[in-house]
C-alpha positions as CSV (number, residue, x, y, z in Angstrom):
1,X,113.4,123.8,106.3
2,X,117.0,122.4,106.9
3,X,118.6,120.8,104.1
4,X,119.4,117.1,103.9
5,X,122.0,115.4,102.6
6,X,122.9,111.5,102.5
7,X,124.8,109.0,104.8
8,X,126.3,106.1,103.2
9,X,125.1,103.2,104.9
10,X,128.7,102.2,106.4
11,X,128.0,105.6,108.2
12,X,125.0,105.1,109.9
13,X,124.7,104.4,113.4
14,X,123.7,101.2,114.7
15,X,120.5,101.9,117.0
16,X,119.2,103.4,113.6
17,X,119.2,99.9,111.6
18,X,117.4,96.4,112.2
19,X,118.8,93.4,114.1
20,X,119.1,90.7,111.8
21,X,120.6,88.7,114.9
22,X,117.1,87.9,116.1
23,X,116.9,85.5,112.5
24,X,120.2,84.1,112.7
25,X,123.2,85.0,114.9
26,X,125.8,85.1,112.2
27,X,126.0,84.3,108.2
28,X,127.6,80.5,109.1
29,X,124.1,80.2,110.8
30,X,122.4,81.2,108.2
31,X,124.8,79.3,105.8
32,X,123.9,76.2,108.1
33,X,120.6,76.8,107.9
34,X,120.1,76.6,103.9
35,X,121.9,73.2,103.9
36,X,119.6,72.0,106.8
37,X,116.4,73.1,104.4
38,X,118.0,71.1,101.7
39,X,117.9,68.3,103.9
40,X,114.4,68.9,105.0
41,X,112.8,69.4,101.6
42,X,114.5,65.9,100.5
43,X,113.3,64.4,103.7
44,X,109.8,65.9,102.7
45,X,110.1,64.7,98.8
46,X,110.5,61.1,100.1
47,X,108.2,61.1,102.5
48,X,105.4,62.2,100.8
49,X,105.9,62.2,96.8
50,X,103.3,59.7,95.8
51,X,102.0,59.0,99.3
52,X,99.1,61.8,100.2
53,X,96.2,58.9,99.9
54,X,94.4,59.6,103.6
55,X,93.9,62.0,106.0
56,X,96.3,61.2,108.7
57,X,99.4,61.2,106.0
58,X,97.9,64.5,104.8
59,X,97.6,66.1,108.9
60,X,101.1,64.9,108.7
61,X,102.6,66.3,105.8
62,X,101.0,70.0,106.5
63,X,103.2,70.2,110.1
64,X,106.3,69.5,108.1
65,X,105.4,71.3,105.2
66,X,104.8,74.6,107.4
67,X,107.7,73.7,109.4
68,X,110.4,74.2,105.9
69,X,107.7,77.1,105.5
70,X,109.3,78.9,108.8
71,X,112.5,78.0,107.5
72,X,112.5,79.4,103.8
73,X,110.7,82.8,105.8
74,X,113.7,82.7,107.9
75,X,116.6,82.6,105.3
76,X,114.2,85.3,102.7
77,X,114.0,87.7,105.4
78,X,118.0,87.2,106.4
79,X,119.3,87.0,102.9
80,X,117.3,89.9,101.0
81,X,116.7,92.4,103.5
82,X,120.3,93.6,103.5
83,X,119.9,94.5,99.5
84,X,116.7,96.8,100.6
85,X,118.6,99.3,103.0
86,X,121.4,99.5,100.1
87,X,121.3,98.4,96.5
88,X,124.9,99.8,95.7
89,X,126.0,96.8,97.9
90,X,127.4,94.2,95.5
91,X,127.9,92.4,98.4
92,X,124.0,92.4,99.6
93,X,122.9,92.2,95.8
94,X,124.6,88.8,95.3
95,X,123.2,87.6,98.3
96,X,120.2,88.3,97.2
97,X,120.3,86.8,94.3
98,X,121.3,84.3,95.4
99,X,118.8,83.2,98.0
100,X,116.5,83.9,95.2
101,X,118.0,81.0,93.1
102,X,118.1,79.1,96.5
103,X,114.4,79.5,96.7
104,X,112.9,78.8,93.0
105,X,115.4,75.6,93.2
106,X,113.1,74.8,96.7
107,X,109.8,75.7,95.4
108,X,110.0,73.9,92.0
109,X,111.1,70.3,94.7
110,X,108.4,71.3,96.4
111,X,105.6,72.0,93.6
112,X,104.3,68.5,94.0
113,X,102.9,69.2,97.3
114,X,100.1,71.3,95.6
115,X,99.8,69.4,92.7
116,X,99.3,65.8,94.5
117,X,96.7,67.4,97.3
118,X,94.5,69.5,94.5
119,X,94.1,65.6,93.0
120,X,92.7,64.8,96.7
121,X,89.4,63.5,96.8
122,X,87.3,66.5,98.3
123,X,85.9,64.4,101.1
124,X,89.5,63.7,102.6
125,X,90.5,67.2,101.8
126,X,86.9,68.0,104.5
127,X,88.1,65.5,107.1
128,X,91.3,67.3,107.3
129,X,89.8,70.2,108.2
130,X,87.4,68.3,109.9
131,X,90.2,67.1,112.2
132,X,92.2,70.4,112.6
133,X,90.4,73.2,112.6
134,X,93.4,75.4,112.2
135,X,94.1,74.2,108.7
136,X,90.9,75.3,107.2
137,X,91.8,77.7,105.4
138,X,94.2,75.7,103.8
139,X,92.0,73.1,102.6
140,X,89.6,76.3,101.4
141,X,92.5,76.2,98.7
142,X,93.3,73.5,97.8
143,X,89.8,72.9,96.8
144,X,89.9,75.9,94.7
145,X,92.6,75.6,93.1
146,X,91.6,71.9,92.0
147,X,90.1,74.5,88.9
148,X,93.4,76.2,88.4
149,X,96.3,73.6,88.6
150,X,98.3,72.8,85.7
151,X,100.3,69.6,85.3
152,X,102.7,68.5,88.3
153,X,105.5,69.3,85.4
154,X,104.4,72.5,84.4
155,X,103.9,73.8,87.9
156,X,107.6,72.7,88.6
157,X,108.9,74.7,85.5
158,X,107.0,77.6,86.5
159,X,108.4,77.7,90.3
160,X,111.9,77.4,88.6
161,X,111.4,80.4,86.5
162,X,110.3,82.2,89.8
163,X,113.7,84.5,89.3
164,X,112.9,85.2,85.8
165,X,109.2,86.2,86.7
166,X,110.4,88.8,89.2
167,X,113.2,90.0,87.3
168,X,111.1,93.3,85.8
169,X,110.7,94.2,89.5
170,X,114.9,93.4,90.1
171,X,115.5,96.1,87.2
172,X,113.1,98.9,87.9
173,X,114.7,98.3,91.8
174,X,118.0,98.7,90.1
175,X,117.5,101.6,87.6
176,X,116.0,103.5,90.3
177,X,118.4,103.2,93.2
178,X,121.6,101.9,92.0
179,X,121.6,103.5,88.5
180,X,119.7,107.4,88.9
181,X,121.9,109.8,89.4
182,X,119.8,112.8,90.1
183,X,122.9,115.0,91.2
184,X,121.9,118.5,92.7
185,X,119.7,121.6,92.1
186,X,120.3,125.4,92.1
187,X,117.7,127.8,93.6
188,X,119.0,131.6,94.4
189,X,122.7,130.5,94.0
190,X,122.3,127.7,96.7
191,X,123.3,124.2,95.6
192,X,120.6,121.2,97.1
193,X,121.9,117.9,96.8
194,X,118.8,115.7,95.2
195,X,118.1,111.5,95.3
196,X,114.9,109.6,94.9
197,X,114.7,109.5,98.6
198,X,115.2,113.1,99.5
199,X,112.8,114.0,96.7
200,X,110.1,111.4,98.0
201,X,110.6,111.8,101.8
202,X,112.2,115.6,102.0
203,X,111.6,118.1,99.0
204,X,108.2,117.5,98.1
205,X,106.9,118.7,101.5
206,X,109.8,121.9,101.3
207,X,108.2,124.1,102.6
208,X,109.9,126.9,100.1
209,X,107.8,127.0,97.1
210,X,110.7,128.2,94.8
211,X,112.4,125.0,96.2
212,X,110.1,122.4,96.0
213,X,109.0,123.0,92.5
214,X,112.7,123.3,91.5
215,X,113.1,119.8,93.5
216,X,110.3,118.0,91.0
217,X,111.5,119.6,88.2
218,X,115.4,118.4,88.6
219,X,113.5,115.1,89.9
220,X,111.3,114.8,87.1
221,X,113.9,115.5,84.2
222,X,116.2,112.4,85.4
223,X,113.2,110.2,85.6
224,X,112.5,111.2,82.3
225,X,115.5,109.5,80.9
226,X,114.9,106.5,82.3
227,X,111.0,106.2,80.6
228,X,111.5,104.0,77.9
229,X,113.8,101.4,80.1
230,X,111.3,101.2,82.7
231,X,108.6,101.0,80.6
232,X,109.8,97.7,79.1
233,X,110.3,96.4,82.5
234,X,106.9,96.7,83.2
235,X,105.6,95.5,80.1
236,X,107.4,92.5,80.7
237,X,105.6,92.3,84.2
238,X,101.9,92.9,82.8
239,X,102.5,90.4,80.0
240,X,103.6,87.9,82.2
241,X,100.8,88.0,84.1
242,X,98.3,87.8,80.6
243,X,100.4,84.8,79.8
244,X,100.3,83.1,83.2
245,X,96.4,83.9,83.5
246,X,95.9,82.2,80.2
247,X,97.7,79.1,81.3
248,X,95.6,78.9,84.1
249,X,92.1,78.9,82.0
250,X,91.0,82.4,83.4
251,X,89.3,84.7,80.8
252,X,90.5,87.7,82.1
253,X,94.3,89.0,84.1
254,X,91.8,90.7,86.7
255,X,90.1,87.7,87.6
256,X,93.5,86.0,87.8
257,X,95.3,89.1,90.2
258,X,91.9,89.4,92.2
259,X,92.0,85.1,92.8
260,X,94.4,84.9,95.7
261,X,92.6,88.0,96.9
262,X,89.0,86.1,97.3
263,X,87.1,89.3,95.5
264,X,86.1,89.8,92.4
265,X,85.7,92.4,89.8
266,X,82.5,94.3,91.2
267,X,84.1,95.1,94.7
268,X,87.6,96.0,92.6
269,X,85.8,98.1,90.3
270,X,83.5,99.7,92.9
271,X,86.3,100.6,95.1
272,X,87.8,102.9,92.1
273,X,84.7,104.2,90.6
274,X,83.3,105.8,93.1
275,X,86.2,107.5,94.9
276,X,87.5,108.8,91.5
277,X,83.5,109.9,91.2
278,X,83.0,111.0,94.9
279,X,85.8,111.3,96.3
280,X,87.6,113.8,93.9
281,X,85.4,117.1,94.8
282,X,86.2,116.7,98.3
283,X,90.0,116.5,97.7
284,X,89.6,119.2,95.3
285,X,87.8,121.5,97.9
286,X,90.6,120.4,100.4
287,X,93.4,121.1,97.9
288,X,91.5,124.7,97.0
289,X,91.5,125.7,100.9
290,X,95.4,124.6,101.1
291,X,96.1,127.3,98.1
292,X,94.2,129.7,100.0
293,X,95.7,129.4,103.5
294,X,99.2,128.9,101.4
295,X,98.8,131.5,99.4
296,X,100.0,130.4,96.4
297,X,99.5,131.5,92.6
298,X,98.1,128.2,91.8
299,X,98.5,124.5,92.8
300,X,100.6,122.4,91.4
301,X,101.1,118.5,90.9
302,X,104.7,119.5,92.9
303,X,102.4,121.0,95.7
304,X,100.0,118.7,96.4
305,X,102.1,117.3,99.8
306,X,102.6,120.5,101.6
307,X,101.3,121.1,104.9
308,X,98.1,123.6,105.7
309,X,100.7,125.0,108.5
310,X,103.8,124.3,107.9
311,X,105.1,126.9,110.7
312,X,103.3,124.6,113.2
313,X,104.2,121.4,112.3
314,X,106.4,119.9,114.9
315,X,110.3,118.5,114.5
316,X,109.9,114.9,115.7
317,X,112.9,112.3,116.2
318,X,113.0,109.3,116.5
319,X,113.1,109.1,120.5
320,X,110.0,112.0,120.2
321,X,108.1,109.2,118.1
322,X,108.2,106.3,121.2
323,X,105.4,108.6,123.5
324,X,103.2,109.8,120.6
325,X,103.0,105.7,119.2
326,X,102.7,104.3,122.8
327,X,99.8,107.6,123.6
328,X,97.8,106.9,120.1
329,X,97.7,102.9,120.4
330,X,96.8,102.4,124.2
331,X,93.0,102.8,123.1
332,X,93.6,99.0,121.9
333,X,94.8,97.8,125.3
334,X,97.9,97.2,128.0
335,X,98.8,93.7,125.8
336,X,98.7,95.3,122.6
337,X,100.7,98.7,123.1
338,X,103.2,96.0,124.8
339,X,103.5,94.1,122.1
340,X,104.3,97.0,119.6
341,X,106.6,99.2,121.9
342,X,109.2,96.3,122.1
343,X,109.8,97.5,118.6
344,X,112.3,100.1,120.1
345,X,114.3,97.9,122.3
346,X,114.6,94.8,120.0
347,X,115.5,97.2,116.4
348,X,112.6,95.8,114.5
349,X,112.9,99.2,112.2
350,X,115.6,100.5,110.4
351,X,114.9,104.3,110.7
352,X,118.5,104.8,107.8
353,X,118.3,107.1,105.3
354,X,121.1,106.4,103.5
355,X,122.4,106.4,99.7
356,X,121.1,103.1,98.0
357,X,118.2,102.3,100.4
358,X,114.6,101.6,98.6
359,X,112.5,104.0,98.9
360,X,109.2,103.9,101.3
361,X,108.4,101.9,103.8
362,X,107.6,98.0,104.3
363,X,106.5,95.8,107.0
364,X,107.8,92.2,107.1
365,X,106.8,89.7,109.0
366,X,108.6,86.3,109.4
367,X,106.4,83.1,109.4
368,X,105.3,81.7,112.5
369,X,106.5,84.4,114.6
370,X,110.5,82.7,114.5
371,X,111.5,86.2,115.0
372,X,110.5,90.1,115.5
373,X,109.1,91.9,112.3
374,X,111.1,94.0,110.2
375,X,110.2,97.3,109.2
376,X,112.0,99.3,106.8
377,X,111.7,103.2,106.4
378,X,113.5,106.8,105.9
379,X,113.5,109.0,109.2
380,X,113.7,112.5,108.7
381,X,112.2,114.6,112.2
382,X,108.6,115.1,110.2
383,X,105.6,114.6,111.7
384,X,105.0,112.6,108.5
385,X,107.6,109.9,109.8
386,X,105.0,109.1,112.6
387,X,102.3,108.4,110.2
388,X,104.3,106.2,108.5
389,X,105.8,104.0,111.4
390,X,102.4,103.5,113.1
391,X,101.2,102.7,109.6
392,X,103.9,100.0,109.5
393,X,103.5,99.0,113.4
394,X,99.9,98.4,112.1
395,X,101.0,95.4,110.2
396,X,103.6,94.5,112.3
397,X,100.3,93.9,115.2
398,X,98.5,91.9,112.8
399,X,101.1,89.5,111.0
400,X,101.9,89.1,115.1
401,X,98.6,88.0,115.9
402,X,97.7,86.6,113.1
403,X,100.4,84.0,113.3
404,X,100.0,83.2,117.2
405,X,95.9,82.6,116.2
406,X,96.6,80.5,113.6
407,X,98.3,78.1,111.5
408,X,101.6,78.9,109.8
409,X,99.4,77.8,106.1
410,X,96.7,80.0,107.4
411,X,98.0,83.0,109.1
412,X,98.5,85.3,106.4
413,X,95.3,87.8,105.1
414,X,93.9,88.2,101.6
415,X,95.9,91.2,100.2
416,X,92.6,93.1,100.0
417,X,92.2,93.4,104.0
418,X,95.9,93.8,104.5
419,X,96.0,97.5,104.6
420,X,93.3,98.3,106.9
421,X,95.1,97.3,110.4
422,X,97.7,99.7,109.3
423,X,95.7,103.0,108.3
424,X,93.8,102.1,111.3
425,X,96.7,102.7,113.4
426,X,97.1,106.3,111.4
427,X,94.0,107.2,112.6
428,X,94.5,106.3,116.3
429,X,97.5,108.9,115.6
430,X,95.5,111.4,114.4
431,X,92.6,111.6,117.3
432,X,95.0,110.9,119.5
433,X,96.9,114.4,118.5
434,X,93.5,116.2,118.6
435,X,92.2,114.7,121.9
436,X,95.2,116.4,123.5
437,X,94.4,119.9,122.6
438,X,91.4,122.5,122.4
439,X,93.5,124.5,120.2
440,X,91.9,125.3,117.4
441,X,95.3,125.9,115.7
442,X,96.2,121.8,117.1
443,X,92.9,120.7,116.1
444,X,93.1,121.6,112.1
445,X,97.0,120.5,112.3
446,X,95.8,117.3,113.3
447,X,93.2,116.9,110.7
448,X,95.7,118.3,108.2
449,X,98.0,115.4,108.9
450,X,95.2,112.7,108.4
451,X,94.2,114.4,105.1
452,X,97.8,114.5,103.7
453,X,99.7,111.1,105.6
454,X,96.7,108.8,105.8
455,X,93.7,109.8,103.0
456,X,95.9,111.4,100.7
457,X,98.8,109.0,100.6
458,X,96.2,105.4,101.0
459,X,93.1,106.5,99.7
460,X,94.4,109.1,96.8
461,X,97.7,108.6,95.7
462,X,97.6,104.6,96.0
463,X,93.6,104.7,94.2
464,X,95.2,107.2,91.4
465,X,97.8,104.5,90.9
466,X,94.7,102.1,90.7
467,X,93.1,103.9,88.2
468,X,95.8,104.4,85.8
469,X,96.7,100.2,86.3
470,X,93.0,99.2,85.5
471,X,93.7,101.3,82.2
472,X,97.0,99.3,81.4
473,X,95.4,95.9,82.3
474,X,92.3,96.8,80.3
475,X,95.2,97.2,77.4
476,X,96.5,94.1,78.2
477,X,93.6,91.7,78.1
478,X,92.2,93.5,74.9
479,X,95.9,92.3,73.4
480,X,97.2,95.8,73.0
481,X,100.8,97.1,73.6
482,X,102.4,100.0,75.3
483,X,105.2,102.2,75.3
484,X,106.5,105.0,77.9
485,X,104.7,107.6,75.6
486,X,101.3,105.9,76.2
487,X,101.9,105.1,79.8
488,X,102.6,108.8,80.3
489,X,99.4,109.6,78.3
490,X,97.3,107.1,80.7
491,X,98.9,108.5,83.9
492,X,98.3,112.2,82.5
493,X,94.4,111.7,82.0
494,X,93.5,110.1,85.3
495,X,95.4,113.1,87.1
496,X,93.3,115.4,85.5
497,X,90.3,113.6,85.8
498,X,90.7,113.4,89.1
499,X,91.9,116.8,90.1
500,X,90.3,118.8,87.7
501,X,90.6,122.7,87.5
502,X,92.3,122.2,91.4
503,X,95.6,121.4,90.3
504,X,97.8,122.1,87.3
505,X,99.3,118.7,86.2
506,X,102.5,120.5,85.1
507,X,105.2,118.5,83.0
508,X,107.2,115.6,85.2
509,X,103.6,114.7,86.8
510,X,102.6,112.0,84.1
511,X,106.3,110.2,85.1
512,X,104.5,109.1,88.8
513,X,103.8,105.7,86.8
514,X,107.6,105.8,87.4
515,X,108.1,105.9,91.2
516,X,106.2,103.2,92.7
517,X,107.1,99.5,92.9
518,X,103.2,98.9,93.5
519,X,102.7,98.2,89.6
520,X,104.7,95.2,90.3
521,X,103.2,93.4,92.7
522,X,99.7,92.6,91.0
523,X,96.3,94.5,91.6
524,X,98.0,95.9,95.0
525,X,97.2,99.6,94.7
526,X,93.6,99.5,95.4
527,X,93.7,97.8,98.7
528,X,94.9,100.7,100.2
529,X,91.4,102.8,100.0
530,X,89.9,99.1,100.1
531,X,91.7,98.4,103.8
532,X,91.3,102.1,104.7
533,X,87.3,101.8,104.3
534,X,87.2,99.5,106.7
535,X,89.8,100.8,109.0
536,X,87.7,104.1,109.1
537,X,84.1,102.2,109.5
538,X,85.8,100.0,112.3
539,X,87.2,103.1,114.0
540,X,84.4,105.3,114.0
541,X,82.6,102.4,115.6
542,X,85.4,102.6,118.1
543,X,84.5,106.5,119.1
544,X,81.4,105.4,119.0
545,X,80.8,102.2,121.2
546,X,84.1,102.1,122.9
547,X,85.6,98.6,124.2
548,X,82.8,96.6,122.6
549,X,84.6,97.8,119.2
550,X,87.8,97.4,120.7
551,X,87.5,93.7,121.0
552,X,86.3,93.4,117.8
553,X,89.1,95.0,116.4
554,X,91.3,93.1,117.9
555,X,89.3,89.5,117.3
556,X,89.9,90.8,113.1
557,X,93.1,91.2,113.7
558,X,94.1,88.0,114.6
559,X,91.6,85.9,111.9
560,X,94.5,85.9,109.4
561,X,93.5,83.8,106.7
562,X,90.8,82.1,108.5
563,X,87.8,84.0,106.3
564,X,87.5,85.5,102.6
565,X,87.6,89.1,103.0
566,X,83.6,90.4,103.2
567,X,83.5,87.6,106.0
568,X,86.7,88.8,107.8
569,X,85.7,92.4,107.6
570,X,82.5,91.2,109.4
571,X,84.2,90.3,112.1
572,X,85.4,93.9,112.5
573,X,81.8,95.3,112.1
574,X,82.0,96.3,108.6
575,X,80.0,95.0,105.9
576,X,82.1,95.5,102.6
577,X,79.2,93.7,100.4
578,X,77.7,96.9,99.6
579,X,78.9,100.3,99.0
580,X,77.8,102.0,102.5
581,X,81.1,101.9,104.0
582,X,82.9,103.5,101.1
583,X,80.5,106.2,100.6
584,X,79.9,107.0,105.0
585,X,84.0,107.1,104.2
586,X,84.1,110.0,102.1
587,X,81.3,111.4,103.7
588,X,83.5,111.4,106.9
589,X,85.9,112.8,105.0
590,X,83.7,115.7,103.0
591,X,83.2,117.0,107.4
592,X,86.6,116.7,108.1
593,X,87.3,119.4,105.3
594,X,84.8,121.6,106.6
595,X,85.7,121.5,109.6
596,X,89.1,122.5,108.7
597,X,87.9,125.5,106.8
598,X,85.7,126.6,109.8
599,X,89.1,125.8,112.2
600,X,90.9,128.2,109.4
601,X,88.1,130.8,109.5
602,X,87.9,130.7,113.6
603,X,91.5,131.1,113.5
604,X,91.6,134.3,111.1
């Protein structure tokens, strides 16, 4: 495996970054462009403070209100995505920050928006909807949050303190990429130079064992110094949330995380109980085979990303990646695979991997469609690459259609469907590479990849991170503290819960409550497996039935906001009010493994 070493980002070449040009031409536009919001949002203030009493001034108001909406997406998207492909940037940093000031200051002017329209009589807030359709969803809540609004003043004081609210977030950003220096490693007298990103996207799939457990080891003992610092960020973070659920009259910081969603605690709950109960002897018999065919001593918590074949798996660039995307998402149609394969062409993905840039990847849309998405990732010639830039294209399809179906205050879906058009797209990959070949040897490659890039990393490593947050909330609402020592303790106990004899959760593997940004953003981590369950249900429906799924697909994807998740999944053919899909998922799953062990024992 050939070693990697950094670019800084003044190095990279061009046709490897995004095109920010497609937002604004130049900073003086963008520079224009903030004044011109300020403009707007005083225009907006005077027409409307005081004066939402009908339904006409309200059909009004929404059109301008969504139009600053495009605006403030606009300016976000050009002012903070520079900081994410380089947070040594001072340069990109204070932009950042300062478009974040830019923003509370516009939020807080415009707070009074939802204030005044959750005081609307319910029976003008129906004729609105009444009248356009499109802004249903909108009205759907307004009239819920009628429960939840706090005084026009308070609201106001909160959007200003937006900067201070995501602050924990800024620091654990910072303290990861700007301030870790994890220097280099020595294995067998050769020197291997060692970041967060070559540890997360290169050295823990290495395919030298000697190597890679060296890698998490050097990894794990930087982290380490960094526990206690991070761990106070994120306290911060979780008490927030307590706090700002309290204010808002809820009895509980999961009912207030799982509110914007539309779920509640049962489907939350569900979602984590039973793959850490059924779910876990499958991996563990998958991970059991891998030692096997790998022949290693035992399994470590540094192992558990290592391909079945690593001989066979396939260099890929990023030129490679265009014909196995365009192959694995024609099944949804000519106008689809159009849509996505512009990507190339128009730079909608910075591919970098360069000292500074976050780790990952991330799909971001801008609001209303005013320009391409933007995709951010680390390209490194794996197979694993592929995985994750259909993953991303996935979202890139639906915030797309979503926005040309619907309204610009409508078009964006409940958190807990948003990751199933993107693991849908991994498994479109994944039959698509095993519909090419009757190679046995292809076949349980194939199946490999969908275990390791799209169960393991969605429905495993993103549910683990679920399991040990439920544990920290539950903490939290019970009006307990915590310190890196317990976090550790918390993140150790799920691990082996999970894995079990399987895998040895050797030191450095409780510190993975230290490499994800997910913690951050709310009760995130569980929609993966949640969005994934209904990818796989709507899929197999796909094999199954053919175009008649297709379309269905496709009609989901575009619904947006238009329906609370059980009704949206609906729509794709999956009924998420029970338990069925989950459990036919991991069922699907359990076959997959054994048919990789019979493709292994064919193969011997």
């Amino acid at each position: 495996m050939e070693k990697q070493n950094l670019m800084k980002r003044s190095e990279v070449p061009t046709q490897l970054t995004w095109d920010l040009e497609s937002i604004f031409a130049s900073k003086e536009d963008y520079q224009r462009a903030q004044e011109e919001l300020q403009e707007a949002v005083k225009r907006f203030e005077t027409n409307y403070k005081d004066q939402l009493a009908d339904k006409e001034m309200i059909l009004k108001s929404i059109a301008d209100y969504e139009a600053i909406q495009v605006q403030m997406s606009r300016l976000y998207h050009y002012g903070s995505l520079p900081a994410t492909t380089d947070l040594t940037n001072a340069t990109y940093t204070q932009m950042s920050r300062q478009l974040d000031q830019m923003m509370a200051d516009t939020y807080a002017r415009l707070s009074f928006y939802n204030s005044q329209l959750t005081q609307v009589n319910t029976d003008i807030l129906d004729a609105v909807a009444e009248k356009e359709p499109r802004y249903t969803s909108f009205v759907r809540h307004m009239k819920a949050d009628k429960e939840i609004q706090l005084t026009p003043e308070l609201e106001q004081a909160l959007a200003l303190l937006a900067p201070t609210f995501n602050a924990p977030v800024g620091i654990y950003e910072q303290a990861k990429l700007a301030d870790m220096d994890f220097g280099s490693f020595t294995v067998d007298d050769e020197v291997y130079p060692l970041s967060f990103v070559l540890y997360e996207d290169h050295y823990m799939y290495h395919t030298d064992t000697k190597v890679r457990r060296a890698a998490f080891d050097a990894f794990s003992k930087v982290l380490k110094k960094y526990e206690n610092v991070i761990a106070q960020a994120y306290y911060t973070q979780v008490q927030t949330e307590k706090t700002l659920a309290t204010m808002r009259g809820f009895d509980s910081v999961f009912d207030y995380l799982l509110y914007d969603q539309e779920v509640d605690q049962e489907l939350y709950n569900r979602q984590i109980d039973v793959i850490m109960s059924d779910l876990a002897p499958v991996m563990q018999k998958y991970i059991t085979h891998l030692k096997d065919v790998q022949g290693l001593d035992k399994v470590t918590y540094a192992d558990l990303k290592i391909d079945l074949d690593p001989e066979y798996s396939p260099k890929v660039t990023v030129e490679d990646s265009k014909q196995l995307v365009e192959e694995a998402i024609s099944v949804l149609g000519q106008e689809y695979t159009d849509m996505i394969m512009k990507a190339y062409p128009e730079r909608w993905v910075d591919f970098a991997q360069n000292i500074g840039k976050s780790t990952g990847g991330f799909c971001s849309t801008v609001s209303g469609n005013a320009a391409h998405p933007y995709i951010l990732m680390s390209w490194t010639n794996h197979l694993s690459n592929v995985y994750t830039l259909i993953h991303e294209f996935g979202h890139a399809g639906q915030g797309i259609l979503a926005s040309e179906h619907n309204a610009v205050v409508g078009d964006n879906p409940s958190l807990y469907l948003i990751e199933g058009p993107s693991t849908f797209n991994e498994l479109l990959l994944t039959d698509s590479l095993t519909s090419q070949t009757d190679d046995p040897r292809m076949e349980r490659f194939a199946l490999t990849k969908m275990m390791s890039d799209t169960y393991f990393h969605n429905f495993v490593t993103h549910l683990l991170e679920a399991a040990y947050q439920r544990e920290v909330y539950k903490r939290v609402d019970a009006g307990l503290g915590f310190d890196a020592q317990e976090l550790s303790k918390i993140k150790r106990a799920i691990l082996e819960e999970f894995w079990g004899d399987a895998v040895e959760i050797n030191p450095g593997a409780e510190l993975t409550w230290m490499r994800q940004p997910h913690y951050y953003m709310g009760l995130y981590p569980y929609t993966y497996s949640a969005g994934l369950t209904i990818a796989t249900q709507a899929f197999l429906k796909v094999k199954e039935e053919g175009q008649r799924a297709v379309d269905r697909w496709l009609e989901f994807l575009k619904t947006g906001d238009t329906y609370i998740p059980a009704d949206a999944a609906a729509v794709a053919g999956v009924d998420i009010r029970t338990d069925k899909p989950l459990k036919d998922t991991i069922a699907y799953l359990n076959r997959s493994v054994d048919r990789m062990i019979e493709l292994t024992n064919e193969l011997k």
